[in-house]
Phi, psi and omega in degrees: 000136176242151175221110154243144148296156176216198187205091176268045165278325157264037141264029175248204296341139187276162175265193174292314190273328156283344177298305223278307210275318183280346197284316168330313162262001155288329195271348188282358185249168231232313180301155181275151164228121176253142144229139169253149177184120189047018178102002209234102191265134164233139164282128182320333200269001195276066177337313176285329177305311186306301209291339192246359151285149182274118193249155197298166173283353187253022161085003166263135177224164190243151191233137185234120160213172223234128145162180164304310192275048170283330170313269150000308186257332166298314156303293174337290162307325181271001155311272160321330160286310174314332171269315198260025148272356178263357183286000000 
């Protein structure tokens, strides 16, 4: 299991098309992905799930992922975030 924290803060409010972009690339993977937040987990490959947590105002969330590829799908997501906070 890896847990980093992370700070989606500036991509928030999230829009449809970054909900979209992250559930997508949650879903190639074979491991579960999660954000915590405040006691409240949500799964990451869920689109309706992203757009509808309440992510704090100051943007911390803890990114979890659990499985064989988790090495992988943690880089792959820190990819991807890392392009859409440069937009």
């Amino acid at each position: 299991m890896i847990r980093q924290p992370i700070n989606l803060k500036p991509i928030l409010p999230m829009k449809r098309q970054t909900a979209a972009e992250i559930a997508t690339l949650a879903s190639r993977y074979d491991c579960t992905f999660t954000l915590e937040s405040r006691n409240v987990i949500l799964n990451a490959k869920s689109m309706l799930g992203l757009l509808s947590m309440t992510i704090p105002d100051d943007g911390e969330l803890t990114l979890t992922a659990d499985g064989s590829d988790e090495d992988a799908a943690i880089a792959a997501m820190n990819d991807l975030l890392r392009r859409l906070m440069a937009q």
